[in-house]
Each structure stands twice: as structure tokens, then as C-alpha cells.
C-alpha positions in Angstrom: 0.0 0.0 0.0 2.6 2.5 0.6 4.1 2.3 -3.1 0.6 3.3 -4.4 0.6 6.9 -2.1 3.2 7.8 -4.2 1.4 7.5 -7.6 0.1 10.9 -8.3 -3.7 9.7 -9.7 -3.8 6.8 -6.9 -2.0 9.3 -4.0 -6.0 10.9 -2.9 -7.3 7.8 -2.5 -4.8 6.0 -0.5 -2.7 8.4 1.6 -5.9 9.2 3.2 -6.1 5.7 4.4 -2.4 5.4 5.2 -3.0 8.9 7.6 -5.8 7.2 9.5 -4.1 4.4 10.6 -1.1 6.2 11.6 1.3 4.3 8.6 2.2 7.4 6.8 5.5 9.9 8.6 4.7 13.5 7.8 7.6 13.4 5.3 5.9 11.0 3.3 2.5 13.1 3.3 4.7 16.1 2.0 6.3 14.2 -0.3 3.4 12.7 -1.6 1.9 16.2 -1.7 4.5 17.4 -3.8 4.9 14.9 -6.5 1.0 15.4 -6.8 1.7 19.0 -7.5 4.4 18.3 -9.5 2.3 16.0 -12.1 -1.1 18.5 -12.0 1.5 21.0 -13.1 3.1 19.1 -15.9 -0.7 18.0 -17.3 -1.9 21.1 -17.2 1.3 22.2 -19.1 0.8 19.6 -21.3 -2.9 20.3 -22.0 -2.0 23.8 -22.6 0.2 23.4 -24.9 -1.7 20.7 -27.4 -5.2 22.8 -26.2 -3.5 26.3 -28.0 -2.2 24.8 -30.9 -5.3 22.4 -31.8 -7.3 26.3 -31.4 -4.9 27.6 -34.0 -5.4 25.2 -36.6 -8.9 25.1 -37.0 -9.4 24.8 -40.5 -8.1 21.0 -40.8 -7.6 18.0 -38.4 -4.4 18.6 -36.5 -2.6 15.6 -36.1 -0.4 14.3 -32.6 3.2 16.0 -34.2 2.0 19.1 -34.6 0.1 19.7 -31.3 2.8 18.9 -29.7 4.8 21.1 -31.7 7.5 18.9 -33.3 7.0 19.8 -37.0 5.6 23.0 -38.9 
């Protein structure tokens, strides 16, 4: 159970668990906290990036390359 807290998706749903029972040190609810933050920020800079440039091309389907930027 306590390699699952550290997988950011799985982290709310098991962490809370680990808290209750007293299994989980306070570094390991920190640490836990931050690699969660750490993920939500690279998704959201992820889904940025292939959100702005699927709005630019609107007049054709945009294919995986060029959302994510890696041809013209």
C-alpha cells in the first residue's frame, strides 16, 4: 500500500487511508503532496500546450506532431 501513495492519480485515495491508521510519517504526506503537485503541473502544461495549438489550426484536423509542436 505504501508504493501506491506515491502515484500521483492513486495518492488521494490511498494516503488518506495510510493517515488514518497512523502508517504514513509526515515526510511522506509532504512528499506525496508534492509529487502530486508536480504531475497536475506538468498535465496542465501539457494540456496547454496541445489545447493552444489544436485552437490555431482550425481549419483541418491537427494531427499528434503538430500539437505537440515537433513539426511546422
Amino acid at each position: 500500500m505504501g508504493l501506491g501513495s506515491w502515484i500521483p492519480f492513486a495518492a488521494p485515495f490511498t494516503m488518506p487511508g495510510r493517515i488514518a491508521t497512523g502508517d504514513a510519517g509526515v515526510w511522506e504526506v509532504i512528499g506525496v503532496m508534492a509529487v502530486t503537485a508536480i504531475a497536475a503541473v506538468m498535465v496542465l502544461l501539457v494540456a496547454e500546450r496541445v489545447y493552444v495549438r489544436s485552437v490555431i489550426h482550425t481549419d483541418r484536423k491537427l494531427g499528434w506532431r503538430e500539437a505537440w509542436g515537433q513539426s511546422n
